[in-house]
C-alpha positions as CSV (number, residue, x, y, z in Angstrom):
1,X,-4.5,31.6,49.2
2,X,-7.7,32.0,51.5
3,X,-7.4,34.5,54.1
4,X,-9.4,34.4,56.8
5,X,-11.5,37.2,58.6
6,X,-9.8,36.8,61.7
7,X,-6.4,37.1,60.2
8,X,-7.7,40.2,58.1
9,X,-9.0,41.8,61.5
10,X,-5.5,41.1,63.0
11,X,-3.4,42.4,59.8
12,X,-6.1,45.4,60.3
13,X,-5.2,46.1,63.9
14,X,-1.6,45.9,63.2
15,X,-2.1,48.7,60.2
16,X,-4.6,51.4,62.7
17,X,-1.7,50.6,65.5
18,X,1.5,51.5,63.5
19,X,-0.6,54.4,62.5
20,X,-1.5,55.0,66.2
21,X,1.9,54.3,67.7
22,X,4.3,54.3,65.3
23,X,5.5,50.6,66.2
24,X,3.4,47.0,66.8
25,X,3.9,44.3,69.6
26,X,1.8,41.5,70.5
27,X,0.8,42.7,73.7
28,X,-0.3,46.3,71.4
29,X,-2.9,43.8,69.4
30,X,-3.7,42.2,72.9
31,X,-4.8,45.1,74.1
32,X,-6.6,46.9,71.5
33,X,-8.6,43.4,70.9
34,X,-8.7,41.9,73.8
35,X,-7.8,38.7,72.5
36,X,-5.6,36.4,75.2
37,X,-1.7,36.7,74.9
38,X,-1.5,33.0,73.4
39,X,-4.0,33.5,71.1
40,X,-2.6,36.5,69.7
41,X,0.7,34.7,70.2
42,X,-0.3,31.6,67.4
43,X,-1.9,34.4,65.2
44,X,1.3,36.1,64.8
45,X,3.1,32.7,64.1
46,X,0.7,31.6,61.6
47,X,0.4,35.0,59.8
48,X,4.4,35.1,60.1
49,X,5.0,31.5,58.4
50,X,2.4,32.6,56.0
51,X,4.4,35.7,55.1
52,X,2.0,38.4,56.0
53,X,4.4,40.0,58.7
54,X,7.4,40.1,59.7
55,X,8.8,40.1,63.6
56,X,12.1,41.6,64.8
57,X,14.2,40.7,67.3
58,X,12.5,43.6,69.6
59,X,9.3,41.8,69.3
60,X,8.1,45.0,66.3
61,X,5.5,43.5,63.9
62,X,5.8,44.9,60.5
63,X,3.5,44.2,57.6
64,X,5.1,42.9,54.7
65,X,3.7,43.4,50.9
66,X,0.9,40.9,51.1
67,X,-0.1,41.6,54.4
68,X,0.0,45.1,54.0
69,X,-2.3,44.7,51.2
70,X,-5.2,43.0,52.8
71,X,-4.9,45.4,55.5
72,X,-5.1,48.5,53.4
73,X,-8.0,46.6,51.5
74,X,-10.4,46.0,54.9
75,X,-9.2,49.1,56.7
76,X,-10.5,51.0,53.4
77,X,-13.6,49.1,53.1
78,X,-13.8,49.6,56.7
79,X,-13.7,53.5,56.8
80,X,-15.9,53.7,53.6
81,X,-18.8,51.4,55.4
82,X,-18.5,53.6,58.2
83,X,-18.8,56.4,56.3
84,X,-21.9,55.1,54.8
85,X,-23.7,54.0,57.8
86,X,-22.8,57.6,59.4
87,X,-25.0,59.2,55.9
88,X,-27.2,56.7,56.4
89,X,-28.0,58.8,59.8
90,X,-26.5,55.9,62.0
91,X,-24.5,56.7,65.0
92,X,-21.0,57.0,64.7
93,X,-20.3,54.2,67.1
94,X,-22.8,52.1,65.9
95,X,-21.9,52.6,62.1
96,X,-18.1,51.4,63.1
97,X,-19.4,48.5,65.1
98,X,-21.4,47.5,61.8
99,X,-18.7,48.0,59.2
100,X,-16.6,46.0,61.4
101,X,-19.3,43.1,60.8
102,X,-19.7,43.8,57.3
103,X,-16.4,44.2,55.7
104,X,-15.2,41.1,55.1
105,X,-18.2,39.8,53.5
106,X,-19.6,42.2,51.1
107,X,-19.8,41.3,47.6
108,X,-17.5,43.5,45.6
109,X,-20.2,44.8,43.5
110,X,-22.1,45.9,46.6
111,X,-19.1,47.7,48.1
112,X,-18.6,49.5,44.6
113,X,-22.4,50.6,44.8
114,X,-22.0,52.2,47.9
115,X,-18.3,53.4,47.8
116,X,-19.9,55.5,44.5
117,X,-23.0,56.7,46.3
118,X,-20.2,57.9,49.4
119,X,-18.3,59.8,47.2
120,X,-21.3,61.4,45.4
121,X,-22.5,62.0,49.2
122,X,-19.6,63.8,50.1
């Protein structure tokens, strides 16, 4: 199945969020987005029905397997990027703002290339 980026920045957000708060709502992705309450709303529905989270009755998101996987996946492409743009001798907010852009479209190859050149950096 075809993710989409959106959905990959959502199941993203919901991963740095537990991390950050210990527990996910809606209104906790709303927030840190700053994506409307019904859009964030259907996201969650779709990503729910497509088995990438689950909801409680408390309104707690949870990453299930798959979703957790994709998140782990961008979120680690995302911090290595970063990393990258930061040894490159780009700002730190700027080098975040790019990975952001970056991360779902870089060709595996590329991403090997430069996760070996941050880890030979480091």
């Amino acid at each position: 199945m075809v993710i989409h980026e959106s959905a990959e920045d959502y199941l993203e957000s919901i991963l740095i969020l537990r991390g950050r708060l210990g527990s996910v709502r809606s209104i906790d992705i709303v927030n840190e987005l700053g994506y409307s309450k019904p859009s964030v709303s259907i996201a969650m529905k779709k990503l729910r029905e497509n088995g990438y989270i689950s909801v409680a009755g408390d309104g707690t998101i949870t990453l299930n397997d798959s979703g957790m996987e994709i998140a782990s996946r961008i979120y680690g492409r995302h911090k290595t990027l970063t990393e990258f743009f930061t040894i490159l001798g780009v700002s730190s907010k700027i080098a975040a703002e790019d990975a952001c852009k970056v991360e779902h479209d870089l060709n595996n190859e590329t991403f090997a290339r430069i996760t070996e050149f941050v880890e030979r950096s480091r």
